[in-house]
Structures are given as structure tokens and as C-alpha cells.
N, C-alpha and C positions, 0 to 999 in steps of 0.2 A: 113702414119706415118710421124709426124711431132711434135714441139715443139708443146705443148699443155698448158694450164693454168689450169691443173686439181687439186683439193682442197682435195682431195679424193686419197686412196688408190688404190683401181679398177680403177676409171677413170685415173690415172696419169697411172698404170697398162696396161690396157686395149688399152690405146691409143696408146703405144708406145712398151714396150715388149711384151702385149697379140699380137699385129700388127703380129710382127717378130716370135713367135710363132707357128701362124696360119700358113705365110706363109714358115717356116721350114717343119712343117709336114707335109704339100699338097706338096712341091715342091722338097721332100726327099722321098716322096709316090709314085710320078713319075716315079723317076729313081729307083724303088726298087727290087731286085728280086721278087717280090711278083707282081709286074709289069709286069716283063720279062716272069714269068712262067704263068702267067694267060692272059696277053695279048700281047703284045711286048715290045722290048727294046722302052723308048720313051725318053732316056738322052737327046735327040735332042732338044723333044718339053719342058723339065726340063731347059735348055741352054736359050731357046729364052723367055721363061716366066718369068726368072731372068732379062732380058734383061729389059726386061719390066718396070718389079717391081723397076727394080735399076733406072733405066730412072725418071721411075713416082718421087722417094724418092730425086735420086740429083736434079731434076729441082725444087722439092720444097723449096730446103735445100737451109740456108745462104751460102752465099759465103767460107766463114771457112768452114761452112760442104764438101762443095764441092771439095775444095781443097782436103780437108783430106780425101774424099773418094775415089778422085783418088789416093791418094798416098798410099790409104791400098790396092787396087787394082794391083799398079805395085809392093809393097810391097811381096804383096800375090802369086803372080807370080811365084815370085823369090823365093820363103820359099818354095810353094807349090812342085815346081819341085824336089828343093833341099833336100828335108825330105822326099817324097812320092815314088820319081823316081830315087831321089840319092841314101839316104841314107837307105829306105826299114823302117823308123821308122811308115807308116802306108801303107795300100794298099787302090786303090780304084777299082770297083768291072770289071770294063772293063781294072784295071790297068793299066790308063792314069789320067790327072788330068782335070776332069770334066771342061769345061769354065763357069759352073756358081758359081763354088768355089770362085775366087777371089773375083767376085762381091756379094760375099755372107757375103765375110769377114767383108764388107764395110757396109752392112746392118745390121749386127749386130754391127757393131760401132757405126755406127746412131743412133742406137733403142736405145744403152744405153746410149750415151752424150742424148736424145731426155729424155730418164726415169730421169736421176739424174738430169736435171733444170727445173721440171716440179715444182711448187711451193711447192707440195705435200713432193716431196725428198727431196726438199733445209730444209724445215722447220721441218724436223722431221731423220734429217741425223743420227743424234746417234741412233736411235730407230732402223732405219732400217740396218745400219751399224752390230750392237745387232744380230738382226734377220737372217740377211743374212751370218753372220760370225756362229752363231747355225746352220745354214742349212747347208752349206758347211761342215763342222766337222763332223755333221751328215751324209751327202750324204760319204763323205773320210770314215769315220768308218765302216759305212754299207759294201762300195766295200771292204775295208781290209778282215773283218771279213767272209762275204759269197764269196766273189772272190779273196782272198788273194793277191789283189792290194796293193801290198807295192809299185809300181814303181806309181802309183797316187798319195799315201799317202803320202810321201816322197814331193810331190811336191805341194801337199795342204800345209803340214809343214812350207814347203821353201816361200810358195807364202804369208801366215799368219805372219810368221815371217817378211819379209819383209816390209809388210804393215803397221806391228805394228809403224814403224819408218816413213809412209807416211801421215799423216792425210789428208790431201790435196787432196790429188789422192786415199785413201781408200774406198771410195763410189761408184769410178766409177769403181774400178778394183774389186769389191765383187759382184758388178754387173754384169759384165762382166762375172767372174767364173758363175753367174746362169744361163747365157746367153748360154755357151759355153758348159755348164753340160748336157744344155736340146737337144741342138745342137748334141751333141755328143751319147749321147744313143738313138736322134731319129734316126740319120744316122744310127749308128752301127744295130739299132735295125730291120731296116728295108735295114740290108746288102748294103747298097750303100758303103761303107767302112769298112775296121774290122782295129785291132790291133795286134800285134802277143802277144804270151802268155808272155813273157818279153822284157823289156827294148829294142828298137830297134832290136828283136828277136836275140840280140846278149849278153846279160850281166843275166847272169842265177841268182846273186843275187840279183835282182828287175824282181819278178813276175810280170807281170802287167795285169789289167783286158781288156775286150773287151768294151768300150774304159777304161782308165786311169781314176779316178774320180780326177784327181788335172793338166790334159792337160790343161788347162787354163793358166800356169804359161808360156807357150810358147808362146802362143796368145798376152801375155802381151808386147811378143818383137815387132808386129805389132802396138801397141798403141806409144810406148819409139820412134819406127826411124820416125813413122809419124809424133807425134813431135817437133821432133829432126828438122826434114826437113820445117817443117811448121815455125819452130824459124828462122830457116838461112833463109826462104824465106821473112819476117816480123822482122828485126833484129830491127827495129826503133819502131814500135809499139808495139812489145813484150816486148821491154825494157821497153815504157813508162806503159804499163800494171803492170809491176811488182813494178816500181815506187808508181803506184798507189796502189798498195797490200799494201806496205811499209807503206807509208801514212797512211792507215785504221787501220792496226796492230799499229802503234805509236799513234792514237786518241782513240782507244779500250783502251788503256794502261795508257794514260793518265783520262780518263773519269771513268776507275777501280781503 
């Protein structure tokens, strides 16, 4: 999984979220009950094969990538304990917080800054923008309607609304929600983690599904502190980036 120059739907695809895909499913199949009851617990050998995968991905990755996959990693950490072990808003199935979670977080961040600069997404951004935002509503409606996920929908709402006012950052965070959808009903689906029947199994007027169809919208707080952190560490060159934005928007403006 890597930045790729793909011209193409599937190959921009394929290279980068099909990548993370694959390795969700095989590496949430491990640690599955369906594991546990037919062969043994193997959370261990699921641990060290993330190790792996994550190794392989930041040595490939720019220096930015790298940065920023460590920092969703000590990020991940810190949420993971917090929300899992603190606050009881999910369970994981040995109820502990798996060590290939964090490094998982970080894979899926890659896969999708690696999908939305592939040539493929840059030049066809509205389209897929379009598409991805009908998916989503779709996948939100679907869980209302048969699993009465109002505590998902509610935060699909919240996560659309918000974006409406990002242009900028809408492509990578509708990507993100697909990333995170698929993520979540393959764990759930294959019991490595559930959800409880509402809202932090504590707020009885937001039902919520096994997973949430709009948990994305919390995910999004990993991408805001990484950053956040990434700007304070590059205060000189971030500046002069946006300089440069400035620049390009004021020759757009004049050349229209």
C-alpha cells in the first residue's frame, strides 16, 4: 500500500483501499470467535501480523506519512483505553484493547490520504464526493430502518452537515466514513468487538445498531489532533503551504 498513479477507478481502488480491505478481513478473521471456537484464541498471531503490515506501510511512506502514523498510533492509544475500558462505549471480545488496534487506526489513515491523491480521486473529486455521500445515506438509512440505529444516523447527519461547510477536507473524510463502515461491520460481524443496544449502553433515546452506521464521525477526531500536532511540529512550512494555497486561489480568481 502505497501512493500510486493510478488513471482508473479499480486501480486507484484496488491499490490502496482494496490493499486495507483485504488486510481488515484476514486480520479480524484471526482474532474471531469463529477462530476461538474452531481453532484457538490466535489475538497474539493477529498482534504480530499487524506489526508487520504496519512496519512494511511506514517504511514505505513519506516522511509526513510517517510522522502522522505515529501520532494516530499514540493518538489511538489514548481514545482506545478511554472509550473501550473507560467509558464502556464499545467492548472488545477478550475485553482488553487488542495492540493491533492502534496500529490499525494508522492503516486506515494511510490507505485513505494514499486513495484521495491517487490522480484518479484528485480529478474526478466531485463525482466521487456525489457517490460516496449516496452511499453513506444509503448504508445510515438501511441501519435506521432494519436496526433502528438512530444513535448512527444522528451522527451520519452531524458528520454530512459538517462537511457541507468543508470542501477541502470532504473527500478525504467521506472516504474515511467508507473506510471505517467496512471496518466496523467486518469486526462486529466476525464478534472481535460488539456495541451495546444504545448510546454508550447508557442513553435509552438513541438506540444504536451493532456497530453504529455514522461511528466515523468519532474517528474524524483522530485525523483533527493528528493535524493539529503535525501543524505545531512544521509551524514554518505549514505557514508557507498555505501561503501558497493563497497564491493559487488569488490566480484562479483573477484568470475567471
Amino acid at each position: 500500500m502505497s501512493a500510486v498513479t493510478s488513471q482508473t477507478f479499480f486501480s486507484a481502488f484496488f491499490k490502496t483501499l482494496g490493499v486495507l480491505f483485504f488486510y481488515i478481513f484476514f486480520g479480524l478473521l484471526i482474532d474471531s470467535v469463529f477462530m476461538v471456537e474452531n481453532y484457538q484464541d490466535l489475538q497474539w498471531f493477529a498482534n504480530w501480523l499487524m506489526v508487520v503490515i504496519f512496519s512494511i506501510t511506514f517504511f514505505k511512506g513519506s516522511p509526513r506519512i510517517k510522522e502522522q502514523m505515529l501520532y494516530i498510533v499514540l493518538i489511538a492509544i489514548i481514545v482506545e483505553y478511554t472509550f473501550s475500558i473507560g467509558t464502556g462505549m464499545y467492548t472488545y471480545r477478550l475485553e482488553n484493547v487488542p495492540h493491533y488496534i492502534p496500529m490499525g487506526h494508522a492503516l486506515v489513515y494511510a490507505a485513505v490520504i494514499y486513495f484521495t491523491k491517487t490522480p484518479y480521486a484528485k480529478n474526478n473529486k466531485r463525482f466521487l464526493e456525489k457517490v460516496f455521500t449516496l452511499l453513506i445515506i444509503v448504508i445510515a438509512t438501511t441501519f435506521l430502518i432494519f436496526k433502528n440505529d438512530v444513535f448512527g444516523f444522528v451522527l451520519t447527519i452531524a458528520t454530512l452537515l459538517i462537511l457541507r461547510k468543508k470542501p477541502r477536507e470532504r473527500m478525504f473524510y467521506l472516504t474515511m466514513f467508507i473506510a471505517v463502515s467496512y471496518l466496523e461491520i467486518v469486526g462486529t460481524a466476525f464478534e472481535c468487538w460488539w456495541w451495546p443496544t444504545t448510546a454508550w449502553d447508557n442513553i435509552p433515546f438513541l438506540p444504536s445498531a451493532n456497530p453504529p452506521s455514522g461511528i466515523s464521525f468519532f474517528y474524524f477526531g483522530f485525523d483533527l489532533v493528528t493535524l493539529w500536532l503535525y501543524k505545531k511540529r512544521h509551524k514554518i512550512a505549514w505557514r508557507r503551504m498555505k501561503n501558497i494555497r493563497k497564491m493559487r486561489l488569488q490566480t484562479l480568481k483573477i484568470v475567471n
